[in-house]
C-alpha positions as CSV (number, residue, x, y, z in Angstrom):
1,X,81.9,113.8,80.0
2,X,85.5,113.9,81.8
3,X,86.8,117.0,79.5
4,X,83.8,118.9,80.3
5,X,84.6,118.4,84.1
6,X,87.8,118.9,83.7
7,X,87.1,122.2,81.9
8,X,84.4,122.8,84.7
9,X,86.9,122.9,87.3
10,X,89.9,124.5,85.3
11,X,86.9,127.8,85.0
12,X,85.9,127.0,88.6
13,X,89.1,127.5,90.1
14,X,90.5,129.9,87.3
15,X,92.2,132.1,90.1
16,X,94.3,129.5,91.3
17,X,96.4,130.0,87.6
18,X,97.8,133.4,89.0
19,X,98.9,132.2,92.5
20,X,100.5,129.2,91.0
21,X,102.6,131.8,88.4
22,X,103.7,133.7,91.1
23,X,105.4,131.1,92.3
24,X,105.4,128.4,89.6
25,X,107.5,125.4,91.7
26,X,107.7,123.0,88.8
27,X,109.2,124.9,87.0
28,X,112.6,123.2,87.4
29,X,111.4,119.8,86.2
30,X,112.4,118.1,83.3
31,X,109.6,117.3,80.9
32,X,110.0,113.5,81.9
33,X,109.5,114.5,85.6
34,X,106.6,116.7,84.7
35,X,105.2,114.0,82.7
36,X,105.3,111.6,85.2
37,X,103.5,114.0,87.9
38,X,100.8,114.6,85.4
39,X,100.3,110.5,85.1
40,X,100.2,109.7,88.7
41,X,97.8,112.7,89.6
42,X,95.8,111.8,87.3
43,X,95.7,108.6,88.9
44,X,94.4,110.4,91.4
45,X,91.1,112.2,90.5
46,X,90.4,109.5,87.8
47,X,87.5,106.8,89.4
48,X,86.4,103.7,87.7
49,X,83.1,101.9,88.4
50,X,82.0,98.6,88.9
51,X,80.5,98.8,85.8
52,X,83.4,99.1,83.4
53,X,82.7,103.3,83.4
54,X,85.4,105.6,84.6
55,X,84.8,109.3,85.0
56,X,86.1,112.6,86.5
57,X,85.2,113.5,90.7
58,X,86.8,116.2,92.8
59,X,87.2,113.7,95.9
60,X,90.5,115.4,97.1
61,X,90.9,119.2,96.1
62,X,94.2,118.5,97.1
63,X,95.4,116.5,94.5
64,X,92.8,118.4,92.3
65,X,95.0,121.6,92.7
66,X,98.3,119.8,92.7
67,X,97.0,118.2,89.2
68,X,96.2,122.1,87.7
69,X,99.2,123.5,89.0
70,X,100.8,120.3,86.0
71,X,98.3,122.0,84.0
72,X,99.9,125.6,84.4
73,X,103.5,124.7,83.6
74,X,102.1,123.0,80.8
75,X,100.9,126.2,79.2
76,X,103.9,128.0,80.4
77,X,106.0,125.7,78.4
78,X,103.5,126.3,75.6
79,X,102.5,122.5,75.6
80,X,99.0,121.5,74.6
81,X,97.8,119.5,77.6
82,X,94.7,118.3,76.5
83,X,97.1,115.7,74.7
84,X,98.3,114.3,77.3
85,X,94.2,114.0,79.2
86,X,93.2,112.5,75.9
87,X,95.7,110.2,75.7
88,X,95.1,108.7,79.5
89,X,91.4,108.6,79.0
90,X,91.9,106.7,76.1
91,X,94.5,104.4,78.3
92,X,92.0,104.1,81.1
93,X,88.8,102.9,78.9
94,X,91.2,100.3,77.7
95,X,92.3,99.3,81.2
96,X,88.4,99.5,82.4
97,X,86.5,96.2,82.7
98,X,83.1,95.7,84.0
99,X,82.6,93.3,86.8
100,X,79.3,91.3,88.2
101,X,78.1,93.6,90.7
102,X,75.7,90.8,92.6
103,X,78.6,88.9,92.3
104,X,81.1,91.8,94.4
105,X,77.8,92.6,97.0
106,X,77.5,89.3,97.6
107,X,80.9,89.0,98.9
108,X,81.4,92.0,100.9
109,X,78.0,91.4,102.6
110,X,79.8,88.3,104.3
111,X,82.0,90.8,105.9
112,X,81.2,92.5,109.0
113,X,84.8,94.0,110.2
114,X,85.3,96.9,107.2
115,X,88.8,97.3,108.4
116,X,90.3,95.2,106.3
117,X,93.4,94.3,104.1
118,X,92.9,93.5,100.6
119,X,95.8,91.9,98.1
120,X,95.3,92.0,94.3
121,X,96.6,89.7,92.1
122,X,96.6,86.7,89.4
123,X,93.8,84.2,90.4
124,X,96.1,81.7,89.9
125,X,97.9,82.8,93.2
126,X,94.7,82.9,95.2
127,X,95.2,79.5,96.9
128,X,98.9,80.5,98.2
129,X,97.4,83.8,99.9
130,X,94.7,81.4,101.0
131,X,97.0,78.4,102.3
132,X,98.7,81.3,105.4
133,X,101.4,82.1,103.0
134,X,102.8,85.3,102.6
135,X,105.2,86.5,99.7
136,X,108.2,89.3,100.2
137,X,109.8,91.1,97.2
138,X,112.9,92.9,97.1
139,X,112.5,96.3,97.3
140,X,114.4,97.7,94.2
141,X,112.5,94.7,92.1
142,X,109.7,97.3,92.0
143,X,111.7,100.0,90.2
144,X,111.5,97.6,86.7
145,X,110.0,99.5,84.2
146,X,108.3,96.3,82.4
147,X,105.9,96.7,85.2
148,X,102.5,98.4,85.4
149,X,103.1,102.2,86.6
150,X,100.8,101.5,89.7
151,X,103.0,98.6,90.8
152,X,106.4,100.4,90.4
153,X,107.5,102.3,93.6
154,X,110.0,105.4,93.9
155,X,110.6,105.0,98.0
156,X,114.0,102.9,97.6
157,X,115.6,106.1,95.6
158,X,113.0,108.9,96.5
159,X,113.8,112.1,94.3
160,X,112.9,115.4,95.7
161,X,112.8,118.4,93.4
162,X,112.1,121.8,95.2
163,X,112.8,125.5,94.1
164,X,115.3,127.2,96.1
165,X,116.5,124.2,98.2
166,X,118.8,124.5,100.8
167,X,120.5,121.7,103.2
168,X,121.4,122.3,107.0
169,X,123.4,120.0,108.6
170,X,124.0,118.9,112.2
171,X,126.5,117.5,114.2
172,X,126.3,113.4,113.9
173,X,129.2,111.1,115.0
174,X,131.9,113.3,113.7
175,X,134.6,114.6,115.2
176,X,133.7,117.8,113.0
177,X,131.4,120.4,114.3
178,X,129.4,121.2,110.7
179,X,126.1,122.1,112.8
180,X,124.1,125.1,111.2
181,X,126.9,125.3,108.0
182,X,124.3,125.0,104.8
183,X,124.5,123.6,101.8
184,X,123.0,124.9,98.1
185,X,121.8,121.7,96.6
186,X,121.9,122.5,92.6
187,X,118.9,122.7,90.7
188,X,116.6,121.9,93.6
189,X,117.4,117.8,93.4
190,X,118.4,115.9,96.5
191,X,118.3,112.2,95.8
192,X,117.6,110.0,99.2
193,X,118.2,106.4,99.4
194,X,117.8,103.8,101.6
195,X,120.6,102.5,103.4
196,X,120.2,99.1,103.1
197,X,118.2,96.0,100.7
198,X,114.9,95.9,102.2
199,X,111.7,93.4,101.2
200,X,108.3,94.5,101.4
201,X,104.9,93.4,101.3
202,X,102.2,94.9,100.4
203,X,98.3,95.2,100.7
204,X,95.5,97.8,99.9
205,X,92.7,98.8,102.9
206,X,90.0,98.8,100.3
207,X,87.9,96.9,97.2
208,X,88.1,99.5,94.9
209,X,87.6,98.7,90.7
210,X,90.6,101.3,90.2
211,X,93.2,99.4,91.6
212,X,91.9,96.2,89.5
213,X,92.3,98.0,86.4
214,X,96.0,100.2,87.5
215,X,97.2,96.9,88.8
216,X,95.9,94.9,85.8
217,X,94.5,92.1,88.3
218,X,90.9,90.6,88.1
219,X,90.9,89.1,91.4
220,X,91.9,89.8,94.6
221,X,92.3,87.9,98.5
222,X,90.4,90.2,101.3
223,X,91.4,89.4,104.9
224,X,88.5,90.6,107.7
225,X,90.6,89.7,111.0
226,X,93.0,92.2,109.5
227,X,94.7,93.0,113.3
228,X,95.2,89.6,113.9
229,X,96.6,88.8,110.6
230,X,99.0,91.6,111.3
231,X,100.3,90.2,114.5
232,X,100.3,86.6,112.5
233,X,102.7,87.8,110.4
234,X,105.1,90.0,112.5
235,X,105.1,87.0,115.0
236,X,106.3,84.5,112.5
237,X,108.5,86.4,110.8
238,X,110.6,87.7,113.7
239,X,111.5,84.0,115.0
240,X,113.3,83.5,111.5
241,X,117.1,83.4,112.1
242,X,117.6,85.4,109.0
243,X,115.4,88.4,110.0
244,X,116.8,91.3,111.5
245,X,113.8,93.2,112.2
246,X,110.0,93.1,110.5
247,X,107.7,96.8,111.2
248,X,104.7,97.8,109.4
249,X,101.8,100.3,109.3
250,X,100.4,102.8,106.8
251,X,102.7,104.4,103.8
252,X,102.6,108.1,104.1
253,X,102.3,110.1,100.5
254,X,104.3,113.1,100.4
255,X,104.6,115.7,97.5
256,X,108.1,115.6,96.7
257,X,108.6,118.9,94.9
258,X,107.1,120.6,98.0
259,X,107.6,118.3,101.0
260,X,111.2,117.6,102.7
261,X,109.7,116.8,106.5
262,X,107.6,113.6,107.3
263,X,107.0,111.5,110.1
264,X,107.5,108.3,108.6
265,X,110.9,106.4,107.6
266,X,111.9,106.4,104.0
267,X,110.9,102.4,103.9
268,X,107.3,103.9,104.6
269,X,107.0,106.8,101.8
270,X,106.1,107.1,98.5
271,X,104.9,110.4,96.4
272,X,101.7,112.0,96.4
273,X,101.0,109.6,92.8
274,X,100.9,106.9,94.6
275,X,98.2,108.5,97.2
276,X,94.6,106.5,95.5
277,X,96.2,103.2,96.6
278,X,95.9,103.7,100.8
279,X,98.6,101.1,101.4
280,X,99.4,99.2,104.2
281,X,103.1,97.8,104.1
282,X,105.0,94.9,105.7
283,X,109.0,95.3,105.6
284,X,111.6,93.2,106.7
285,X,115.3,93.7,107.1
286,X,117.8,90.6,107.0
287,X,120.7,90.2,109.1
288,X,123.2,89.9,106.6
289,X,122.9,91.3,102.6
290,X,121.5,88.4,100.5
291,X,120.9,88.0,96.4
292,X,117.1,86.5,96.8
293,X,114.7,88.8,95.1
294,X,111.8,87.0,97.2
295,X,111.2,85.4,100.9
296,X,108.4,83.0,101.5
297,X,106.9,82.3,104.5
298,X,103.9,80.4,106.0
299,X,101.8,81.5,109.0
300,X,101.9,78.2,110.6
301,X,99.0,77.5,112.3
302,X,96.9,80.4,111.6
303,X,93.9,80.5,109.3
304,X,93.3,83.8,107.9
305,X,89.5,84.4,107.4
306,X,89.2,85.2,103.5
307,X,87.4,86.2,100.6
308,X,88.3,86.4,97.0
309,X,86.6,88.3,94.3
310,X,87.3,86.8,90.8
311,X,86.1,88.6,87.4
């Protein structure tokens, strides 16, 4: 069922092959980078159901395009990509459970605000999120390979690969004048990292059976007074002695072999793989560099209203 839609839309959108070898942008990627953009937009366009199913939906034809343009270089390279698609299927099914649908309707009936914040996890650690604690990690932490691909992140050393890439620089703090002098970065790569440790915590906007099975969680903590949790946390947090500053909001996706302008700071970003996972992000600075890869905190007084989902 998923290769014939995905051989649906390859025929559909057939004419998309010759603008994408006119100007074939990915062509400059190593086959590990290539690899890795054809895992995460697969990510993408891949849906699971409550049921234990998963199967194949144009939701974004975005990401659908960005996914067939992988599919091009593939054939220009001469590499058989239906490999690669039957190899993920066959990771997905395993990934894929079903859960106790009277079971999931009966808990998000009980909510009535559907802006919400939702944080997967180990059901062991249900009665911490429940308690008004809140758990930080380090930043680069999530760059450990031992970890599920939909847990890692790529903002704290954010790679951008683009054909034909040039750098202009302006005049900052320098007794220099180097405004409008341009730079050729080589082989399209400009690596840009954060300046400083950072911690982050972080929580999806939506119940969704995909991020159960990419996270490899069966449960997960929902909070309905979502605003007010925010405002929990960002209060608490500041008065800490060791906290430089705390800021949150939404993590924009940007396609980092086309993309070198967004609005939001690097802390904020991740690449267009990342995009199924609408992510709302916590991060705190400290006032002075520090060697603890977590920061625990509890939100006092305030009693998050909660619901858990178990499998």
């Amino acid at each position: 069922m998923i290769i014939k839609e995905i051989e649906r839309v390859l025929e559909h959108k057939r004419k998309f092959k010759i603008t994408y070898y006119e100007k074939p942008y990915l062509k400059i990627l190593s086959i590990d980078r290539l690899n890795e953009r054809f895992n995460g937009l697969f990510d993408n366009i891949i849906c699971f159901n409550w049921d234990g199913s998963i199967n194949f939906k144009i939701l974004n034809n975005e990401i659908v395009d960005l996914f067939l343009d992988v599919l091009y270089e593939y054939e220009n390279r001469k590499i058989n990509y239906w490999i690669n698609i039957n190899r993920r299927i066959s990771e997905y099914k395993n990934k894929a459970y079903a859960f106790d649908m009277t079971k999931i309707e009966r808990v998000l009936e009980k909510i009535s605000n559907k802006n919400i914040l939702v944080k997967y996890m180990d059901p062991q650690f249900i009665k911490f999120w429940e308690n008004s604690n809140i758990r930080f990690g380090i930043a680069s932490s999530y760059k450990d390979v031992v970890l599920e691909q939909a847990i890692r992140d790529d903002e704290n050393k954010m790679v951008k690969q683009i054909n034909g890439l040039w750098m202009k620089l302006e005049k900052i703090g320098t007794d220099i004048d180097i405004s409008g002098d341009k730079i050729h970065v080589i082989d399209g790569r400009l690596e840009i990292m954060y300046p400083y440790p950072f911690y982050v915590c972080s929580f999806a906007i939506d119940v969704d059976p995909k991020l159960f099975a990419l996270f490899g969680y069966d449960s997960c903590v929902i909070f309905e007074n979502y605003l007010e949790y925010i405002e929990s946390v960002q209060e608490t947090i500041i008065r800490s002695k060791d906290v430089f500053k705390i800021h949150s909001r939404r993590v924009e996706y940007i396609d980092e072999n086309r993309q070198l302008k967004n609005e939001a700071n690097l802390e904020f970003q991740k690449t267009i793989s990342y995009k199924y996972q609408n992510e709302y992000r916590f991060v705190i600075e400290l006032n002075k560099s520090s060697d603890r890869q977590e920061l625990v905190f509890n939100l006092n007084d305030f009693a998050a209203k909660t619901y858990k989902i178990i499998k």
